[in-house]
N, C-alpha and C positions, 0 to 999 in steps of 0.2 A: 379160497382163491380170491386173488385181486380184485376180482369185476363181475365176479359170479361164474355160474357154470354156461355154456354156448349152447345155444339151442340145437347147432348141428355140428356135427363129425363128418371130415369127408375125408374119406379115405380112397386107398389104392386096392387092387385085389391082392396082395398079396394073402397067404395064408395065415398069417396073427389077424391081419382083419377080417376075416370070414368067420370069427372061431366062437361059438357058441358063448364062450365066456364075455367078449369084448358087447356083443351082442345082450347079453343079459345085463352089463354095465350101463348099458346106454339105455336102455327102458325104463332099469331103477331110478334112473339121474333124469328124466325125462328128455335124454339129449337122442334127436333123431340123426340115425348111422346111415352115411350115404354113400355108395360104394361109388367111384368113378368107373366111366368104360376102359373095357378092357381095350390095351395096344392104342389108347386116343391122348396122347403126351398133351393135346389142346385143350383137353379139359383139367390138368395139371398146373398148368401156367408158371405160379408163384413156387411151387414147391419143384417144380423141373428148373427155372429158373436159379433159385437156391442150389440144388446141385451142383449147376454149371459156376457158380460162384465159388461152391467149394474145390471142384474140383481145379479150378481155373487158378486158384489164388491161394486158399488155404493149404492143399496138398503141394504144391511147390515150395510155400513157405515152412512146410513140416519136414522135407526131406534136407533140406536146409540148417534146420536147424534139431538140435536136442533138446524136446519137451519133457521128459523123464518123468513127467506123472502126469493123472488126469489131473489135475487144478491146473499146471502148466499149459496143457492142451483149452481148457478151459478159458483161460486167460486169451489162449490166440484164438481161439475161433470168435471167441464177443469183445474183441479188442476193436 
């Protein structure tokens, strides 16, 4: 990794984050897993934010147009 490993992981509750395995990744790595409250979009911020980016901008511009693969879609989402 570019800059090293993070000391913390913060995640959402979904169910891949809760999962025993992601949990045992983050103890070996010494990176502390921090689940966000659940239904509190306020403690999300930057990542609910990014959403609304996507969804605001990028999926308007996908239906628009013909990406025909991932590298293409790759291309426009970090363009």
């Amino acid at each position: 990794m570019r800059r090293g490993l993070p000391e913390r992981l913060y995640v959402d509750n979904g169910s891949s984050y809760r999962s025993n395995h992601l949990s045992l990744v983050c103890a070996k790595l010494g990176v502390a897993l921090i689940h966000a409250r659940p239904y509190r979009p306020q403690g999300k911020g930057k990542i609910e934010r990014w959403f609304k980016t996507v969804r605001g901008q990028l999926l308007i511009r996908l239906t628009n147009d013909d990406t025909g693969s991932l590298e293409a879609l790759n291309r426009r989402l970090w363009a």
